[in-house]
ZAGU-158856 format. One record per residue: residue number from 1; residue in three letters; x negated, y negated, z of N, C-alpha, C in turn. Coordinates in pm, whole numbers. Example, Ala and Ser with C-alpha at 12.3 -4.5 7.8 and 13.67 -1.06 7.14 Angstrom:
residues 2
zalo tivex nX nY nZ caX caY caZ cX cY cZ
1 Ala -1319 569 780 -1230 450 780 -1320 330 780
2 Ser -1285 225 708 -1367 106 714 -1290 -3 787
***
This chain:
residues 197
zalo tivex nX nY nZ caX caY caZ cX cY cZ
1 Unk -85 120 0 0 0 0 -88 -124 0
2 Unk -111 -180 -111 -194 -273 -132 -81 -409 -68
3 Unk -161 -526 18 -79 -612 91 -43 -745 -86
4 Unk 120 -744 -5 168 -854 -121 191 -967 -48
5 Unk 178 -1048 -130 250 -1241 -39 441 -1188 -96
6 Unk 486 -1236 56 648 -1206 11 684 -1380 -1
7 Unk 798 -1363 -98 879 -1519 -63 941 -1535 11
8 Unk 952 -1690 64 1011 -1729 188 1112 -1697 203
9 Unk 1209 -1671 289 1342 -1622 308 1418 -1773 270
10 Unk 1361 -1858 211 1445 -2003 268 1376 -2083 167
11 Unk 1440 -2190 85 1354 -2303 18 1252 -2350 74
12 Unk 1164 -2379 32 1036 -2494 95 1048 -2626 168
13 Unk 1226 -2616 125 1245 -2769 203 1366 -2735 309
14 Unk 1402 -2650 322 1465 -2597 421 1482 -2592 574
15 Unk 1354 -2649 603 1313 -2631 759 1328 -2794 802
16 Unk 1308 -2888 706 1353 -3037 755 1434 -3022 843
17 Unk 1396 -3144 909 1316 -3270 942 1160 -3174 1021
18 Unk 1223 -3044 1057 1087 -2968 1182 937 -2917 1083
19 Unk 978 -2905 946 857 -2824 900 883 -2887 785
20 Unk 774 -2941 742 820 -3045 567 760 -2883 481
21 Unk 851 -2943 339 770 -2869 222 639 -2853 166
22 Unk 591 -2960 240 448 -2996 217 356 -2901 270
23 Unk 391 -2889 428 311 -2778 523 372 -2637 485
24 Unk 489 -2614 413 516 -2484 354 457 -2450 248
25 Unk 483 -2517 187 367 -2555 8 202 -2453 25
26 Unk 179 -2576 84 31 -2528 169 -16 -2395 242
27 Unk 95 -2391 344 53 -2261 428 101 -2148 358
28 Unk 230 -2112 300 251 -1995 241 169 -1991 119
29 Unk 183 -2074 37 123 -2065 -137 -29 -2096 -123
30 Unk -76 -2094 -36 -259 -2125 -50 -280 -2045 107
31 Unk -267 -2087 219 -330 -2032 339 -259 -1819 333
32 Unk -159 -1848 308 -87 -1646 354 -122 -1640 204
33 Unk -137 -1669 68 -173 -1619 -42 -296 -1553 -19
34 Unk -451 -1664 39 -546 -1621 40 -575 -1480 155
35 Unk -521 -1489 271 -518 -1377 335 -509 -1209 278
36 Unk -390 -1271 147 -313 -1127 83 -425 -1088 -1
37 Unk -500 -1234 -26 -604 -1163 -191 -728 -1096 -98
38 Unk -767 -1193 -29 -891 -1158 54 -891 -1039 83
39 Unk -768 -989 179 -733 -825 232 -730 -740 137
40 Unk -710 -780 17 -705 -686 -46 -837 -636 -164
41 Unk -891 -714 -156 -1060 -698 -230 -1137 -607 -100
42 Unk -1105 -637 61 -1170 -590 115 -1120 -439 168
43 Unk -1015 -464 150 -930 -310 197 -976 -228 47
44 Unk -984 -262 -37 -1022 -137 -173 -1154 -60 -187
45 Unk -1110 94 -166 -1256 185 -197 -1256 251 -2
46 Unk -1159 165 86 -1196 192 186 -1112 305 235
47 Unk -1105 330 297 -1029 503 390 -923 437 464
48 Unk -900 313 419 -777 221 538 -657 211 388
49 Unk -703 221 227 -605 172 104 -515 268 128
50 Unk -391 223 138 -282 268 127 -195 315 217
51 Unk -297 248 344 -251 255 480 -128 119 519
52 Unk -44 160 613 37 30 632 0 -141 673
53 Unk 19 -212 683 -44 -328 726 -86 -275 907
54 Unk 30 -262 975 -7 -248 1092 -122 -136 1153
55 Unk -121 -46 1036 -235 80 1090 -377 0 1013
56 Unk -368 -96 932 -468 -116 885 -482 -245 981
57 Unk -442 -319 1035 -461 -404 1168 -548 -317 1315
58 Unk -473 -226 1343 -558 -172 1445 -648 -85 1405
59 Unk -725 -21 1304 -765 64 1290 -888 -47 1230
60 Unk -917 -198 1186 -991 -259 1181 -1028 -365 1280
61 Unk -981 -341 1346 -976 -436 1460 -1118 -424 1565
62 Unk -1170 -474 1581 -1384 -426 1653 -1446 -375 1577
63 Unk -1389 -326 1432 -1473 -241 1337 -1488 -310 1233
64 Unk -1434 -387 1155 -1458 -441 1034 -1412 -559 1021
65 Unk -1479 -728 1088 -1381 -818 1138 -1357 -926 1014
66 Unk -1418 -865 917 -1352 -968 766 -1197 -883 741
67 Unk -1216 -777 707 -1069 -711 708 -965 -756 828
68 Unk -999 -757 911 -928 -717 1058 -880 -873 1030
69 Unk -906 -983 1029 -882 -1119 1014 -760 -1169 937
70 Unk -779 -1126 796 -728 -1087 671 -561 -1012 757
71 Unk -609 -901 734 -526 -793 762 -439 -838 832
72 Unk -477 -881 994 -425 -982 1109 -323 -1043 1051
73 Unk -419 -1175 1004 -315 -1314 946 -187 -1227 815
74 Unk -200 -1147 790 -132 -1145 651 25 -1061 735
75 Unk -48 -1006 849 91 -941 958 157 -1066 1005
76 Unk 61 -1100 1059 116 -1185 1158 194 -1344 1079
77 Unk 207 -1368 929 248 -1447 868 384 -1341 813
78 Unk 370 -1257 742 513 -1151 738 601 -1190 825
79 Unk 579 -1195 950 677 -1192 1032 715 -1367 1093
80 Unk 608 -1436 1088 618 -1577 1115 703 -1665 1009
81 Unk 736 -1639 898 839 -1638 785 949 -1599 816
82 Unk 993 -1512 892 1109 -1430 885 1162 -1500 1077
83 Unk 1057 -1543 1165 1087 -1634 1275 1136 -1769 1293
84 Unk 1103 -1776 1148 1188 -1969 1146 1327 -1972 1036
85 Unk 1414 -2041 1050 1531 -2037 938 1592 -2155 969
86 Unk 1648 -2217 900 1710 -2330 919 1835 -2323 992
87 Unk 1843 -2430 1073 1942 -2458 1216 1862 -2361 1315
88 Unk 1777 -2314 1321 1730 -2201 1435 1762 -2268 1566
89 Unk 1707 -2227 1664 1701 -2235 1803 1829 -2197 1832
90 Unk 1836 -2265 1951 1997 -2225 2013 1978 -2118 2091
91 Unk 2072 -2068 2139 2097 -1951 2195 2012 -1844 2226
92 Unk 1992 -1756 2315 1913 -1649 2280 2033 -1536 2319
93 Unk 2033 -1428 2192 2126 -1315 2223 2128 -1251 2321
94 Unk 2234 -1204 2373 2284 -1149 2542 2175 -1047 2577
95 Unk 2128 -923 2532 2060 -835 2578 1905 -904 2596
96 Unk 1917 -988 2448 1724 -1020 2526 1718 -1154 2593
97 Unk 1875 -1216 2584 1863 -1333 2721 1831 -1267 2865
98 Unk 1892 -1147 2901 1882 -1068 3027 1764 -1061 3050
99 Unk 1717 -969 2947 1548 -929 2923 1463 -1043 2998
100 Unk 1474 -1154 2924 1363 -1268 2919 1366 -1321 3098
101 Unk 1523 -1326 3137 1576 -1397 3271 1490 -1259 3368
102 Unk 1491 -1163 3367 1418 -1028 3447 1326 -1037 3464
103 Unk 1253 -1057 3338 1074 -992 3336 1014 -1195 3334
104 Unk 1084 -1266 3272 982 -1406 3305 1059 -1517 3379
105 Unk 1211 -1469 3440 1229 -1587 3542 1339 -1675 3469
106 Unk 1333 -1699 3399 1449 -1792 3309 1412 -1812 3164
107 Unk 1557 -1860 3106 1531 -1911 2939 1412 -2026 2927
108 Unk 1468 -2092 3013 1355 -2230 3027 1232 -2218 3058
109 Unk 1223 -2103 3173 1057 -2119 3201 1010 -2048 3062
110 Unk 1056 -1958 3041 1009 -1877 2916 989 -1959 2805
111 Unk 1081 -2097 2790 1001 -2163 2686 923 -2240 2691
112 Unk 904 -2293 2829 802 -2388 2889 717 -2300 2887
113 Unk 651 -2220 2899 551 -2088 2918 479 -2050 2762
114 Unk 612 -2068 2693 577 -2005 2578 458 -2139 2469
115 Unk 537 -2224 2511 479 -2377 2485 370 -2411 2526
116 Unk 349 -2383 2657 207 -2371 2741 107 -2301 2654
117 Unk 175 -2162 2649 15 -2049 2558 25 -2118 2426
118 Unk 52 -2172 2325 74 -2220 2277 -39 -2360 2282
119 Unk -27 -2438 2359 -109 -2546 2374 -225 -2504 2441
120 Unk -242 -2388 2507 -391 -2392 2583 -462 -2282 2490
121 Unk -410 -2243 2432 -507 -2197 2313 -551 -2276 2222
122 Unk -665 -2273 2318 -824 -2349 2235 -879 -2304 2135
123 Unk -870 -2437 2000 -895 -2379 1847 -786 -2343 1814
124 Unk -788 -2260 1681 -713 -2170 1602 -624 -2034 1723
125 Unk -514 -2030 1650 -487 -1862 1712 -295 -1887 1696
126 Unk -226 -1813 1789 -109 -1792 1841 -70 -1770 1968
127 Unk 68 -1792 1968 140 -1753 2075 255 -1646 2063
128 Unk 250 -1582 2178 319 -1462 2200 402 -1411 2286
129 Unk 526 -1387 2224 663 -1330 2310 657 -1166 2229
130 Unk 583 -1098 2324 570 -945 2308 595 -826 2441
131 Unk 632 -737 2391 736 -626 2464 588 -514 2512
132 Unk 544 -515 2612 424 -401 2666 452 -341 2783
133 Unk 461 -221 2775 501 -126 2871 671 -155 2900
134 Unk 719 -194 2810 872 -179 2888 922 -315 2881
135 Unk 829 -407 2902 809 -540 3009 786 -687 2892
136 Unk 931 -742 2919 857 -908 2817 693 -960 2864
137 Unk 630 -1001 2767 518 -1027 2812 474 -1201 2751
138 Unk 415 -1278 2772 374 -1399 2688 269 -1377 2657
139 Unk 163 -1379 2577 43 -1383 2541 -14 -1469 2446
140 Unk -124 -1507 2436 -204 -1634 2291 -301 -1503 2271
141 Unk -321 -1559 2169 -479 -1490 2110 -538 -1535 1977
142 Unk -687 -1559 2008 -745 -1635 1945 -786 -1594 1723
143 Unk -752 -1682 1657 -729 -1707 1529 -664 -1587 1446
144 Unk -668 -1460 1395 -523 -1373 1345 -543 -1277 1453
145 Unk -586 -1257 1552 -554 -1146 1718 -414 -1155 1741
146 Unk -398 -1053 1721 -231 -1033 1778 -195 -912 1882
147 Unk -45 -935 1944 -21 -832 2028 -52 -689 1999
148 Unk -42 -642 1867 -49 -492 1823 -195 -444 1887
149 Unk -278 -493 1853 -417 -471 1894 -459 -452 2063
150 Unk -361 -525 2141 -344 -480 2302 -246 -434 2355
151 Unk -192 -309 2269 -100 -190 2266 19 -278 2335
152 Unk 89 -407 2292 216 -426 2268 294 -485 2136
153 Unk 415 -492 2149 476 -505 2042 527 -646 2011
154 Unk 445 -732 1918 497 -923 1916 654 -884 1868
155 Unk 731 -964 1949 867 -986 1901 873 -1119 1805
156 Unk 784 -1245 1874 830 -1345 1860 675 -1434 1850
157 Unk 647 -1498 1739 511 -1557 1741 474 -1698 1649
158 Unk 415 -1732 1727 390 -1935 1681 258 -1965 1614
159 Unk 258 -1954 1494 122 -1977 1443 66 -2157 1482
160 Unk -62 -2128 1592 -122 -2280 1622 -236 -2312 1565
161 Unk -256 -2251 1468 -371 -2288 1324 -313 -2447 1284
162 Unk -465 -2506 1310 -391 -2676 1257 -303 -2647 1098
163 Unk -314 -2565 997 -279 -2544 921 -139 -2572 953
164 Unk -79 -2458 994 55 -2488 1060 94 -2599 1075
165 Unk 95 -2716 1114 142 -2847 1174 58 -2964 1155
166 Unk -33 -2981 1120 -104 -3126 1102 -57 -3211 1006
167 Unk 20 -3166 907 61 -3209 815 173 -3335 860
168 Unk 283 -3238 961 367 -3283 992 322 -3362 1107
169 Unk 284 -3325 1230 274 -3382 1356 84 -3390 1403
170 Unk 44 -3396 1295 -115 -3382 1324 -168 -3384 1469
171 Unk -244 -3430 1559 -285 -3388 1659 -164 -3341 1748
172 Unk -29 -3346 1746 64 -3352 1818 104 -3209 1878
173 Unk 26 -3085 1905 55 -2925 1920 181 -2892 1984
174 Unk 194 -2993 2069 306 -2924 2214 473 -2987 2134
175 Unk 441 -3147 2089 553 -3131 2029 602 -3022 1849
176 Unk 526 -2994 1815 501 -2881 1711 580 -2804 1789
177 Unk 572 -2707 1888 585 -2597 1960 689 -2677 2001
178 Unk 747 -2745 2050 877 -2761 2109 966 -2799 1960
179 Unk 969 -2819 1880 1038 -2840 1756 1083 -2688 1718
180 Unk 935 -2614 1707 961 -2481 1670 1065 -2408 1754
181 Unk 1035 -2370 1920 1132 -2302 2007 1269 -2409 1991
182 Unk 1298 -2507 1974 1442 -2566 1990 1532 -2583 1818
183 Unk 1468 -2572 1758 1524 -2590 1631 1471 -2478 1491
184 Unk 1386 -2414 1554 1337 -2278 1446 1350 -2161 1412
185 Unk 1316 -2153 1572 1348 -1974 1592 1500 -1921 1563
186 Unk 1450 -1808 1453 1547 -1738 1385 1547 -1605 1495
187 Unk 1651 -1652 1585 1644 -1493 1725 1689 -1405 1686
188 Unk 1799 -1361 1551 1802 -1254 1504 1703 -1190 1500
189 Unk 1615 -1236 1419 1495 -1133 1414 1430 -1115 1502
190 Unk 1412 -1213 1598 1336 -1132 1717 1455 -1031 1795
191 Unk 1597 -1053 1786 1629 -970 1891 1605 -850 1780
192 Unk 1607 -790 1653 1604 -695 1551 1457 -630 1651
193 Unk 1391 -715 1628 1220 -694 1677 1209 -635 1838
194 Unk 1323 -691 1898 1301 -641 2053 1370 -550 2047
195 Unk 1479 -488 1980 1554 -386 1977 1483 -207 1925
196 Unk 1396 -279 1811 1292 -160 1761 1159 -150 1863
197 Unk 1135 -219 1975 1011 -211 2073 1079 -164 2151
***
């Protein structure tokens, strides 16, 4: 399974006033394009071609860190596409509102929290609403590191690559991240995502 760039679920201008076409333009059609080509010059000839994205994520991950990077970002953008939709935020669905209120305390702290990893990840990287051992978890990790690689499952994830947002809110990270959790997040798919973890 050689990795493909998918199209956006949504026009390029779709995410206004929170995400211009400009920073979509950019990040899908040049930043997740190059990931797909890169991964895939480096994944060919190797014992990982034709492996899934996610087995080819952990199975390069301390072993081969041009692939593993690649590989990383090209997962972790799949699903960061399919986390934003226009009108998002709002609500979080009943079973993983429970979830979130159990394991981190409330809707609110959970997005104040989530906002936090988010801003204290220094440099490049993400933030993370992932399911480990049973248990909601928050996590960042630094430039395409993701939950899969520390045996949990990302439900829900904030790319904080200046790529992502400078366009729109340039030095501005935390309000970035609060635009995203109040007006982005497409929770279908994460509750789809917490339902299969």
């Amino acid at each position: 399974m050689t990795f493909t760039l998918p199209d956006l679920p949504y026009a390029y201008d779709a995410l206004l006033p929170h995400m211009s076409k400009e920073t979509l333009e950019y990040h899908h059609d040049k930043h997740h394009k190059a990931y797909v080509d890169t991964g895939n010059k480096l994944l060919a000839g190797t014992d990982l071609e034709g492996k899934s994205v996610e087995e080819v994520v952990k199975a390069a991950f301390g072993k081969n860190q041009p692939l593993f990077n690649n590989a990383g970002q090209h997962y972790n953008h799949l699903h960061f596409w399919q986390w934003m939709k226009p009108n998002g935020g709002g609500a979080v669905p009943g079973a993983l509102e429970k979830k979130i209120i159990a394991d981190l305390g409330s809707v609110d702290k959970f997005k104040e929290d989530f906002i936090q990893a988010g801003v204290g990840q220094f440099g490049s990287g993400w933030a993370w609403l992932a399911v480990k051992n049973g248990k909601l978890e928050i996590m960042k990790t630094p430039n395409g590191e993701n939950p899969l690689v520390h045996g949990a499952k990302p439900i829900l994830g904030v790319d904080v690559w200046e790529h992502s947002y400078y366009i729109d809110y340039r030095n501005r990270r935390a309000d970035y991240l609060k635009a995203f959790i109040d007006n982005l997040v497409n929770w279908e798919h994460v509750e789809k995502l917490f339902n299969e973890a």
